[in-house]
Each structure stands twice: as C-alpha cells, then as structure tokens.
N, C-alpha and C positions, 0 to 999 in steps of 0.2 A: 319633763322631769329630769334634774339631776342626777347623779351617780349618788351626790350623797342623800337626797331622798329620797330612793329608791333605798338604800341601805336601811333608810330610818322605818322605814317602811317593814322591811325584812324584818327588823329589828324587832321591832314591838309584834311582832306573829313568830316570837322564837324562832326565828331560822339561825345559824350560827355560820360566821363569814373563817372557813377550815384552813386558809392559805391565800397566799397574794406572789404573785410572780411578775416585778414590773407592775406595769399598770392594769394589771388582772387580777380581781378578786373572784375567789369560788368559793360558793357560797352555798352550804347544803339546808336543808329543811328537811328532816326525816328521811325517807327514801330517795327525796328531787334532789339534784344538785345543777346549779348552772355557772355560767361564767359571767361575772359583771364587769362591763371595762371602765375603768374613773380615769375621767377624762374631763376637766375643763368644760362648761356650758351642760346642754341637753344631751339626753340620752336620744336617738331618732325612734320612730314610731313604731319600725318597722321591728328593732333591735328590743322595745318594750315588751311587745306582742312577742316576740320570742322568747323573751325571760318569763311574761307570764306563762305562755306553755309548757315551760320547763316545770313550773314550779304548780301549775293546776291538779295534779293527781294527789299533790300531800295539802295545797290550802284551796282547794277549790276552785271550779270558776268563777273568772272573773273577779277573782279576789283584788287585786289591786284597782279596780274603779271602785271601790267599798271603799 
C-alpha cells in the first residue's frame, strides 16, 4: 500500500492528518495518533503493522484489512 492509500484510508474512518514536517505526516484519530512517512512506492509491511497498532485502540483491530 501507498502513503497516499493509506491516507485515503484514514480518511474515509474520520481520522484528521494535524501537521506535516518534510515528508512526515501526523495523523491523529481521536485519542491514536501516528506518524505516516509519504514516500514514493510502498509503504513496508513491517512500517503498516506499526501504524495499524498505533491507530487499533480508537478504530479497532484490524481495521485496515476491512
């Protein structure tokens, strides 16, 4: 998945993307907030699974393979 999929993603589940630094966006959802870095190509697997974990307490698990 892309950075910008990943946003569109966010997007449509009300999360609000609060500031960008460079090529870092932070991006809150209620309580969660995480860093998403937009970058050119995929996001890695490893770097997905960490954003979901950031953001499972305010949309659930496992919300992003939904």
């Amino acid at each position: 998945m892309t950075a910008g999929g990943l946003r569109k993603v966010l997007r449509k589940r009300e999360c609000v993307e609060v500031s960008q630094r460079g090529s870092h966006l932070k991006i809150r959802c209620g309580e969660c907030l995480s860093i998403v870095p937009v970058h050119r190509g995929d996001l890695g697997t490893g770097l997905l699974r960490s954003i979901e974990r950031d953001f499972e307490a305010c949309l659930g698990k496992g919300w992003l393979r939904r």
